[in-house]
C-alpha positions in Angstrom: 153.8 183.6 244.1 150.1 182.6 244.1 149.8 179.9 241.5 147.7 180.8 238.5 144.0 180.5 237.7 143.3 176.5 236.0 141.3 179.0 233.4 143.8 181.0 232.6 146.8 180.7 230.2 150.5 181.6 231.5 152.6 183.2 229.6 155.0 180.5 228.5 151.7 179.2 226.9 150.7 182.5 225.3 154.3 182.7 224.1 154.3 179.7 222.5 151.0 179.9 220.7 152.5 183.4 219.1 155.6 182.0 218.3 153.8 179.6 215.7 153.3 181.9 213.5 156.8 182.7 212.9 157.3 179.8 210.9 153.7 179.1 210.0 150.9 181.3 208.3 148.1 181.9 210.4 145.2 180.4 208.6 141.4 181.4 208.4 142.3 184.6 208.6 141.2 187.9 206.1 143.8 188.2 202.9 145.6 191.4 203.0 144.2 192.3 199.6 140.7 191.5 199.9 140.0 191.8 203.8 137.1 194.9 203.0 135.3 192.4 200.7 135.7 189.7 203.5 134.3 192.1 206.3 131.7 193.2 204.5 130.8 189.2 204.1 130.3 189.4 207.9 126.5 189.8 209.0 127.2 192.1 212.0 129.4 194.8 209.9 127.6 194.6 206.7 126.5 197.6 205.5 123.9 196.3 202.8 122.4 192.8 202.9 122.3 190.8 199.7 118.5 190.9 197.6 119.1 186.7 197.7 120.6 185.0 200.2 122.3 182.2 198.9 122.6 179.4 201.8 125.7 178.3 200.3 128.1 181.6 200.3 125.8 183.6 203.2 125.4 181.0 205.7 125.7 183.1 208.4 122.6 185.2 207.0 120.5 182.3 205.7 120.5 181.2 209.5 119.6 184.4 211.1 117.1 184.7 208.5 115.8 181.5 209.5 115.5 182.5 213.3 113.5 185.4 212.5 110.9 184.0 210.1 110.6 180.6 212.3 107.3 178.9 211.9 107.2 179.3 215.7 106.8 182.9 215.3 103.7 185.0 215.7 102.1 185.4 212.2 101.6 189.1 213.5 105.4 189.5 214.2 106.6 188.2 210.6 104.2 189.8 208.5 105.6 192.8 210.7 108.9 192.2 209.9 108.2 191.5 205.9 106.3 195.3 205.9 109.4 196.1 207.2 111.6 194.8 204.9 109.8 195.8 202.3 109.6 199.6 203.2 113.4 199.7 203.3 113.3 197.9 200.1 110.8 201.1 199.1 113.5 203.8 200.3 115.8 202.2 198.1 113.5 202.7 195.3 113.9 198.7 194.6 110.2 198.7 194.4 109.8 195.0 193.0 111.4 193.8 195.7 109.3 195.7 197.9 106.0 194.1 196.2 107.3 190.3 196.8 107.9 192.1 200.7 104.7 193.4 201.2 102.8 190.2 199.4 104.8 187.4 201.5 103.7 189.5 204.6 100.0 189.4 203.6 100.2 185.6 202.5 100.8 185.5 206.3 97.1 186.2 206.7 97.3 187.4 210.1 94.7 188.4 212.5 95.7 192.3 212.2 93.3 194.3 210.3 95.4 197.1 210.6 98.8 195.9 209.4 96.7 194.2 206.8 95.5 197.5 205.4 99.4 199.3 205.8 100.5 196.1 203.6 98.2 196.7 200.8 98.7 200.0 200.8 102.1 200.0 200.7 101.9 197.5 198.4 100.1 199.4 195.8 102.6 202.8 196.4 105.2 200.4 194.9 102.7 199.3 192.0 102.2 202.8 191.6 105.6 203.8 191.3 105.9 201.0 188.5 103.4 202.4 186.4 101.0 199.5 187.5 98.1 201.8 188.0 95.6 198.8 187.9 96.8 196.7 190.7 97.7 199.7 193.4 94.3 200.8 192.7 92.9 196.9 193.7 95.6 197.3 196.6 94.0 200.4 197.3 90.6 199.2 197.3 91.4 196.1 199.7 92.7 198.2 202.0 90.3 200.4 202.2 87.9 197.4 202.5 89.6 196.3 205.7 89.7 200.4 206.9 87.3 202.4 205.4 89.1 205.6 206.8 92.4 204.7 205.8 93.5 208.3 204.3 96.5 206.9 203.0 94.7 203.7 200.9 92.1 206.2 199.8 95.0 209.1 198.6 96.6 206.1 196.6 93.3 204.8 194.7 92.4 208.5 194.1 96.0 209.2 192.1 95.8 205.4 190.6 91.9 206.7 189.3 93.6 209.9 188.3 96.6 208.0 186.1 93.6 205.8 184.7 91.8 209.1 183.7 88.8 208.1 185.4 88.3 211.4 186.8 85.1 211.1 188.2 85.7 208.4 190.3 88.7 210.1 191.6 86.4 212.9 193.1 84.4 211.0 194.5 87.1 208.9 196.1 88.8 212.4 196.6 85.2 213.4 198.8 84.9 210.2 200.7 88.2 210.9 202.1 87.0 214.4 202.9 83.8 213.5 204.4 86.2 211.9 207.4 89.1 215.0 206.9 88.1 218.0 205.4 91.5 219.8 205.6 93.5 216.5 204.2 95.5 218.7 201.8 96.8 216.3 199.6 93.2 215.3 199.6 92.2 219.2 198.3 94.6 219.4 195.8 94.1 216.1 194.0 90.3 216.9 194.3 91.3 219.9 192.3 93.6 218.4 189.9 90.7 215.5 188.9 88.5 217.8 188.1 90.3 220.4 186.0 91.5 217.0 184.2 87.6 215.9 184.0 86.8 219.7 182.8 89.6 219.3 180.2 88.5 216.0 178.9 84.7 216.5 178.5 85.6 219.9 176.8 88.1 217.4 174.0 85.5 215.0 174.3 82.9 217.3 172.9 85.3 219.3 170.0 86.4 215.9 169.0 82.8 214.8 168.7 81.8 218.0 166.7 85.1 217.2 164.6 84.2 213.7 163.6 80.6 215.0 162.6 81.8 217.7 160.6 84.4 215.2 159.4 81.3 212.7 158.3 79.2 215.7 156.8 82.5 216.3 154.5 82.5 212.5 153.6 78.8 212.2 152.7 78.8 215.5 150.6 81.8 214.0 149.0 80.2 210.7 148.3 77.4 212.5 146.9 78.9 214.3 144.3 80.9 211.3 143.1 77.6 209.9 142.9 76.1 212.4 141.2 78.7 212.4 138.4 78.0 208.5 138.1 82.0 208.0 138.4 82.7 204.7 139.2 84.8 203.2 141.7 86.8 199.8 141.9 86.7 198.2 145.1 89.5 197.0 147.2 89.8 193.3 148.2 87.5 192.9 150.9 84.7 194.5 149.1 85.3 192.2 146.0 83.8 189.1 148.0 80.5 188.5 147.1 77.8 186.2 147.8 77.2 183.0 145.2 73.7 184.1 145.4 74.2 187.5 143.7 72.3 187.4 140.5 73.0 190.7 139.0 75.7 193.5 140.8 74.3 196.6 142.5 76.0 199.0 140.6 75.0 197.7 136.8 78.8 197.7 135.8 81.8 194.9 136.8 81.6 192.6 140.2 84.2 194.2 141.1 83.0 197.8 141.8 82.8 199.4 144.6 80.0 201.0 146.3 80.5 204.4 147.3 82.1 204.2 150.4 85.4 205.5 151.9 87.2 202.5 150.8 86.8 203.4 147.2 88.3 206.5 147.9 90.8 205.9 149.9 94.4 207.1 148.2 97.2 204.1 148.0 100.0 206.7 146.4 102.9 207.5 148.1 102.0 211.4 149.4 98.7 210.2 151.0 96.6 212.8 148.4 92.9 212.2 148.1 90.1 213.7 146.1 88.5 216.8 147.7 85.5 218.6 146.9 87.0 221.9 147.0 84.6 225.3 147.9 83.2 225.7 144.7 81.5 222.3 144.9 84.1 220.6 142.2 86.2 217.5 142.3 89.9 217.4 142.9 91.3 214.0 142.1 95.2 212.7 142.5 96.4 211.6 139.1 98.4 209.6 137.8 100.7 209.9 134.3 102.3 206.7 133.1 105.1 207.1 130.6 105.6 203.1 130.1 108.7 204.0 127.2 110.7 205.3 129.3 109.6 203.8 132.8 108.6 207.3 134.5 105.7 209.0 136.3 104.4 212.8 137.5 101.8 212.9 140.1 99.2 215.6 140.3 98.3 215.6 143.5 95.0 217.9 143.1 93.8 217.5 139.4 90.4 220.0 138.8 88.0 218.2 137.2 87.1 220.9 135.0 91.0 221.4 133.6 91.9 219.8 130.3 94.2 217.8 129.9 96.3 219.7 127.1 96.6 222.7 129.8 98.7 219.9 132.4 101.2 218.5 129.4 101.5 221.9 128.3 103.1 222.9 131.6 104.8 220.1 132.2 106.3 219.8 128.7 106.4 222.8 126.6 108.8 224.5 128.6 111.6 222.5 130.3 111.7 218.7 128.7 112.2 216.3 131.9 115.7 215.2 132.5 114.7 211.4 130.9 113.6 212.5 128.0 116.8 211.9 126.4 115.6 212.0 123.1 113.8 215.6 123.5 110.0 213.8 121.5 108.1 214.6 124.4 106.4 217.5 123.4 103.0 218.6 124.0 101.7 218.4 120.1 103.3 214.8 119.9 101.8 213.3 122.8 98.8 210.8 122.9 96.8 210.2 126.0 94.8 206.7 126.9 93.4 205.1 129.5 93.1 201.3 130.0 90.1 198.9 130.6 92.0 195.5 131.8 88.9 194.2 132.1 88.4 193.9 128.3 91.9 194.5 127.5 91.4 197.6 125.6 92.6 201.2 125.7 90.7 204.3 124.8 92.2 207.8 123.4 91.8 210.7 125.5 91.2 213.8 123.4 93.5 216.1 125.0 90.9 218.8 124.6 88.8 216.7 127.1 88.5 217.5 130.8 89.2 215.2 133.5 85.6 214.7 134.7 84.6 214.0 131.2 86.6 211.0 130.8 85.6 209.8 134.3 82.6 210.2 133.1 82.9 207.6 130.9 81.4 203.9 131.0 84.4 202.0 131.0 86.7 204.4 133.0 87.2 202.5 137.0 89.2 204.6 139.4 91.3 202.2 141.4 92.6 203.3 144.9 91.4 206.6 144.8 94.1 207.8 141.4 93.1 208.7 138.3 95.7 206.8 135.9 96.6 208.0 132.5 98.9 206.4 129.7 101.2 208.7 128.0 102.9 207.5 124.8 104.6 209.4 121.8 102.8 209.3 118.3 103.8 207.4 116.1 107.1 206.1 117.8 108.2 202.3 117.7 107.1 201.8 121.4 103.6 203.2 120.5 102.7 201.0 117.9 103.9 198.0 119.7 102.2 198.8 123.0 98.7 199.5 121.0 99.2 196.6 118.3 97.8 193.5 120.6 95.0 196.0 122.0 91.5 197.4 121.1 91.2 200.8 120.5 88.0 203.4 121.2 88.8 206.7 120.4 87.2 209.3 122.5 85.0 211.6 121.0 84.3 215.2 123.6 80.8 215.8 124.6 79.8 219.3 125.3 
C-alpha cells in the first residue's frame, strides 16, 4: 500500500480527533438555541450591517471597515464608497444616516467635480425628505455651482424653493433647467405647480391687503365716534408710563387715560365681545352688571347705547328672578344702579331712565378694558347701606 501523503491525516488520526467529543463538548462552537443570532454575527452571511460598529462586539466588521476606508486609498474611491453607503442608507429611508454618508464623503474633498455635485445633491434629497428645506436648497445650490447643468441638483432646489413658497424663484430655477432640457417633465410640471402656487398667493396677498384696509377704515370710524361722544378711555399698563417731563395730560382728565387707540378698546372679558359701531352709526358696548351682595354677574355682550337702562333689568328681572336670588328682592322697582370713580372713591346713581351713552357721557365715567361696569344693589337693604356708608355719593340727574 502506498504510504500516505505527510499533509494528509489517516484515519486513525481523524478517528481519534472525532472521538473527543464523546466525552468532551466541542467548544467555540454556535449554541443550539441562539446559533441564527450567532450567524447573523458573521460578516459574510449577515443580512443587515449594524448603523455603529462597535470594535469590541463586531471586530470582524470594524476591520474590514478599516481596509476599505484606509488612508492609503484614493480619496476618489472612499468618497465613492461613502455616496454609496449613504444611498442604501436612503433606500432604507434612514435619511440621517444618509446625511452623515453623503457629508463624510464630501469632507473627502476629492478632485471629482462630478461625484462632488452627486454628493450634495444627494445630500440635500435626504434634507429634503426631513423637512430641512433650507439646507437641501444650499446642497442644491453647491451642486449646481460645481455643475451648472445638473438637472437633478436644479429639480431639488426648485421643490426646496417651492416648500419655502418662494415661488418665483422656483420658476426661474424651473426655466434655467429648461433652457438646457425643454422636455424635462418633472421640470414642466413643477414649473406649473410654482406658478399656480404664485397665482394663488398674490391673489391672498391682495384680498388680505384689501381686508386689513377695510379692517383699519372700520377702526378709525370707530375711534372717531368714541371721540366724538368725548367717552373716555382708561389705558392699559403700558400706556400708563409717562414721561417726568409731562406738565399737564393730553386728554385734560386722569394720567391714566388712554388715547384713543385700539388698546383702550380692546375687550378683557371672557367671550372676547367688543364695542361695534353697528349700521346705523351707534355704539354697542359689552357691559358689565355687578351684584357685589350676592357675588353674581350678567354680561351684555352688545348693549345699544341709546337703550335705557330700566328696559335691560326689566327683562332680566321682571319675569323669571335668577336662581341666586334666594330671597326673591331683586325686582326691577327695587333696584338701584351706580357706577364707581376709584379714583376719588365715590359712586354715582344712575337714573334708570338714563341711557347707556348718557352716563358714558359723563365726566367721571372711565371705561376700563373695553366693558362698561355697572353696580347693582337693592334699596334700602342692609348690604346697601353698608356698601354706600364709607362712600361719596352724586346722584345723576338725565339730560335731554
Amino acid at each position: 500500500m502506498a504510504s500516505q501523503t505527510q499533509n494528509e491525516p489517516d484515519d486513525d488520526c481523524m478517528d481519534e480527533f472525532m472521538d473527543k467529543f464523546t466525552t468532551q463538548k466541542y467548544k467555540g462552537g454556535f449554541n443550539e438555541k441562539t446559533w441564527e443570532e450567532e450567524f447573523e454575527k458573521v460578516p459574510m452571511f449577515m443580512k443587515k450591517a449594524p448603523e455603529v460598529i462597535d470594535p469590541v462586539k463586531n471586530p470582524e466588521l470594524a476591520c474590514l471597515q478599516s481596509i476599505i476606508f484606509s488612508d492609503d486609498t484614493p480619496l476618489e474611491e472612499q468618497a465613492t464608497t461613502y455616496k454609496n453607503e449613504g444611498n442604501d442608507y436612503f433606500k432604507e429611508k434612514k435619511y440621517k444616516q444618509a446625511i452623515a454618508s453623503y457629508s463624510e464623503g464630501l469632507k473627502k474633498k476629492c478632485g471629482d467635480t462630478e461625484l462632488n455635485a452627486v454628493l450634495h445633491t444627494n445630500r440635500a434629497a435626504a434634507q429634503f425628505h426631513l423637512g430641512n428645506f433650507r439646507s437641501a436648497l444650499n446642497d442644491a445650490l453647491a451642486a449646481k455651482k460645481l455643475k451648472p447643468d445638473h438637472q437633478k441638483a436644479i429639480i431639488r432646489g426648485a421643490l426646496c424653493l417651492v416648500e419655502l413658497k418662494k415661488y418665483s424663484e422656483a420658476i426661474s430655477w424651473c426655466d434655467e433647467g429648461l433652457r438646457a432640457d425643454p422636455k424635462e417633465k418633472k421640470l414642466l410640471e413643477l414649473r406649473l405647480q410654482a406658478d399656480q402656487l404664485r397665482r394663488a398667493w398674490e391673489r391672498d396677498a391682495r384680498k388680505s391687503k384689501l381686508k386689513e384696509k377695510k379692517k383699519q377704515c372700520e377702526e378709525a370710524a370707530l375711534l372717531k365716534a368714541i371721540k366724538d361722544r368725548k367717552i373716555k378711555l382708561f389705558a392699559p399698563a403700558k400706556a400708563q408710563r409717562r414721561s417726568s417731563d409731562d406738565e399737564e395730560d393730553e386728554e385734560g382728565v386722569s394720567g391714566a387715560l388712554a388715547e384713543l387707540s385700539l388698546d383702550g378698546i380692546s375687550s378683557e372679558n371672557a367671550t372676547g365681545a367688543r364695542v361695534f359701531l353697528d349700521e346705523s352709526g351707534s355704539l354697542n358696548w359689552p357691559v358689565l352688571f355687578l351684584y357685589p351682595e350676592c357675588g353674581q354677574t350678567d354680561f351684555i355682550s352688545a348693549f345699544h347705547e341709546g337703550t335705557r337702562f330700566l328696559d335691560h333689568l326689566t327683562v332680566m328681572f321682571s319675569e323669571e328672578l335668577p336662581p341666586w336670588d334666594t330671597e326673591r328682592k331683586y325686582r326691577p322697582q327695587d333696584l338701584q344702579l351706580y357706577f364707581a370713580d376709584e379714583e376719588r372713591e365715590e359712586v354715582y346713581q344712575v337714573n334708570p331712565e338714563h341711557t347707556l351713552l348718557e352716563v358714558l357721557k359723563h365726566d367721571r365715567y372711565f371705561i376700563k378694558a373695553g366693558t362698561a361696569n355697572f353696580i347693582v344693589l337693592v334699596k334700602g337693604s342692609s348690604f346697601c347701606k353698608e356698601f354706600l356708608s364709607d362712600k361719596k355719593v352724586h346722584r345723576l340727574k338725565r339730560t335731554t
